[in-house]
Each structure stands twice: as C-alpha cells, then as structure tokens.
C-alpha positions as CSV (number, residue, x, y, z in Angstrom):
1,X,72.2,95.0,101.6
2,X,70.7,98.4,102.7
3,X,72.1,101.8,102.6
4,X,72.8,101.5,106.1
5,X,74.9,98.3,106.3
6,X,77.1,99.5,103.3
7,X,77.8,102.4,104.9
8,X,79.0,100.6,108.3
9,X,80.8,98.4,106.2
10,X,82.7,101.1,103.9
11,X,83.0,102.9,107.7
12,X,84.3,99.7,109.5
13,X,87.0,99.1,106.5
14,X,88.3,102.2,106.5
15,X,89.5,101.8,109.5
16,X,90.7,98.7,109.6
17,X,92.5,99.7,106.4
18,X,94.4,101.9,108.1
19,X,96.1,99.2,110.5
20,X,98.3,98.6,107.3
21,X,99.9,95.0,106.4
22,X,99.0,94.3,110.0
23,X,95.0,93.3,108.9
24,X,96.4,90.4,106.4
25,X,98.8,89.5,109.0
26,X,96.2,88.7,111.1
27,X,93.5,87.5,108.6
28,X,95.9,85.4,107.0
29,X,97.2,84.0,110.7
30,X,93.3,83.3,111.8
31,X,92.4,81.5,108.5
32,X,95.3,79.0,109.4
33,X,94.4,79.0,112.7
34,X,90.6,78.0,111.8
35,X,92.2,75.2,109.1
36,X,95.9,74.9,108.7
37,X,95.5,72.7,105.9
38,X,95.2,75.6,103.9
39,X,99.0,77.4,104.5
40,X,100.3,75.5,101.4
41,X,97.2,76.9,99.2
42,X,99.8,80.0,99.6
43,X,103.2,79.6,97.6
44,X,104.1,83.2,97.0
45,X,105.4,85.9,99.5
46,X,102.6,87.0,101.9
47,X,103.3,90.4,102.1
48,X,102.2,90.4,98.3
49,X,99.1,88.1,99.0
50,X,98.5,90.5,101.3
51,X,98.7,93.4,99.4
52,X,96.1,91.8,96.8
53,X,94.0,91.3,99.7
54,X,93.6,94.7,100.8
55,X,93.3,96.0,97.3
56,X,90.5,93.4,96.9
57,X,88.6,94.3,99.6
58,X,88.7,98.0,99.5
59,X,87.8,97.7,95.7
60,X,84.7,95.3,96.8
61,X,83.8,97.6,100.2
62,X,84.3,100.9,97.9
63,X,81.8,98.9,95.2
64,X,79.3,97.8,97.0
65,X,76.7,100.2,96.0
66,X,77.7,99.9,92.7
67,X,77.1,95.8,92.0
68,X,77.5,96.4,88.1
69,X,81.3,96.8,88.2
70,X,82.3,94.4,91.6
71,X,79.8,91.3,90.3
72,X,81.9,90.9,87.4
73,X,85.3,91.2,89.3
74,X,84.2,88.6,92.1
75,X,82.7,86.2,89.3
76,X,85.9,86.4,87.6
77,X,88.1,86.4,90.6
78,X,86.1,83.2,91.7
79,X,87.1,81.0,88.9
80,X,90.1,82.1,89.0
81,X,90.5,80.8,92.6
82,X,89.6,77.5,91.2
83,X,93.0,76.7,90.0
84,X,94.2,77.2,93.6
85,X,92.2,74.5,94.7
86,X,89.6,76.6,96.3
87,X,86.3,74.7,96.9
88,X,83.0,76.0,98.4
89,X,83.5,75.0,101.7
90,X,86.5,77.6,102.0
91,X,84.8,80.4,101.6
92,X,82.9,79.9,104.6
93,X,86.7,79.8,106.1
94,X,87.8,82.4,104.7
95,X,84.3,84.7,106.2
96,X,85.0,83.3,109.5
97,X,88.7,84.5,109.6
98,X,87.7,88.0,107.7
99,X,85.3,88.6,110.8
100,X,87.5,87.4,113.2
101,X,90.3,89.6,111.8
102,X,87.6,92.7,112.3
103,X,87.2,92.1,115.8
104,X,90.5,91.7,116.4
105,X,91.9,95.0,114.4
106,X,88.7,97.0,115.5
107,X,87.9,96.0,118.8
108,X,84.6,97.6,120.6
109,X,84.7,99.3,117.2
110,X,83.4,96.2,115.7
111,X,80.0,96.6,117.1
112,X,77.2,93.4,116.6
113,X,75.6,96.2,114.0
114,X,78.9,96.0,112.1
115,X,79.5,92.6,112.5
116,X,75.8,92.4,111.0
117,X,76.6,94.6,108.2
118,X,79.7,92.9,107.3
119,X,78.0,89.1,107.3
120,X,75.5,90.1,104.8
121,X,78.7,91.4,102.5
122,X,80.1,88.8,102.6
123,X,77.5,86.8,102.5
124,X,76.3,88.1,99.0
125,X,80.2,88.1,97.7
126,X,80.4,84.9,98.6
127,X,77.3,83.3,97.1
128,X,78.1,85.0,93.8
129,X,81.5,83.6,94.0
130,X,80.7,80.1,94.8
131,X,77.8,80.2,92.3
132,X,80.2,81.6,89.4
133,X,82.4,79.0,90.0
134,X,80.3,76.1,91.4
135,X,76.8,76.8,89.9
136,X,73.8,77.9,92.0
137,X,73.4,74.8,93.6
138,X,75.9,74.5,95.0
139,X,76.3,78.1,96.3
140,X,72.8,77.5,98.0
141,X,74.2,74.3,99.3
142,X,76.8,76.5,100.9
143,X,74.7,78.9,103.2
C-alpha cells in the first residue's frame, strides 16, 4: 500500500467510525445478505460482535503503516477464526460486505479512489490471514 491509500483509508474509517453500532449493523446485515449461510457462524450477542469489529478495524486501519505490530494480530486472529469454521472462501465475503458497508455508511464519500484504497487493505489483511491459517497456497488460490 502507498502513503497515499493508507491515508484515504485511516480518512474513510474515521468517518465511518463515527456512524457508531450503525456500521456493524449494516456490515453484519450485508454479509448475510451476500451468504445467509453464515448467520449461525454468530452465536453470541451482536452488539458485542460488533463492538470487536470496530475495535478490530480501527486497530488494523490505525496500524497500517506500522505492519510490525498488526501482522501478528491478524495472523493470530486468523487461526483463531478457524475454530468458527471460517474457511478461505469467506474472507472474500466478508471484503465484499466491508466495502459494501462503506458505500452505504459513506456515500459520495466513498469515492472509486477510496474504494481503491480500501481493496488493497484488505486485500493484504486478507492474504496474510488466509496464508497464516491456510498456508500460502492457498491464500494465492484465494485472489
């Protein structure tokens, strides 16, 4: 990612952070409309999921010119996930409904340079996920 695109993104989230519980409401509502299969994936109370998915991505957005401390975290994070049932195909899922959430909560805000910007973020979080939990191949199978 360049200086540029981080900034966007850290921009771009800071605003959609401010929207409150109301961005996992609707991430959470377009990743079950893209698959619905996934709703019992989710046990717990979504106000909490939610919570941990804000705090999440503002510590990944806030970290990503610092690689050092969020690689770890996501690596972590991403085998983690694996005892949810999480395979590599959701996280594709999961980037659709994030940028879909953005253009929803942002509106004209969410610009095709942010949109841009947010793709290759979540592009390399997701890749290091999939390859800490699934091994390289299979995150390059992935893209």
């Amino acid at each position: 990612m360049t200086p540029s695109q981080i900034a966007v993104v850290q921009q771009t989230f800071a605003k959609a952070a401010g929207l409150g519980g109301a961005v996992a409401e609707i991430f959470y509502a377009e990743l079950f409309a893209i698959d619905p299969s996934l709703r019992p994936m989710f046990k717990g109370d979504m106000r909490e999921q939610g919570r941990k998915l804000l705090a999440t991505l503002s510590f990944v957005v806030n970290g990503l010119d610092k690689p050092d401390q969020i690689v770890p975290a996501a690596q972590k994070l991403a085998v983690k996930h694996l005892d949810y049932g999480v395979t590599a195909r959701h996280y594709t899922l999961v980037g659709n409904a994030l940028l879909r959430t953005l253009k929803k909560g942002l509106g004209d805000e969410f610009t095709p340079e942010a949109r841009a910007a947010w793709v290759a973020a979540y592009q390399v979080l997701a890749d290091v996920m999939r390859a800490a939990a699934y091994g390289a191949p299979a995150a390059a199978a992935a893209r």
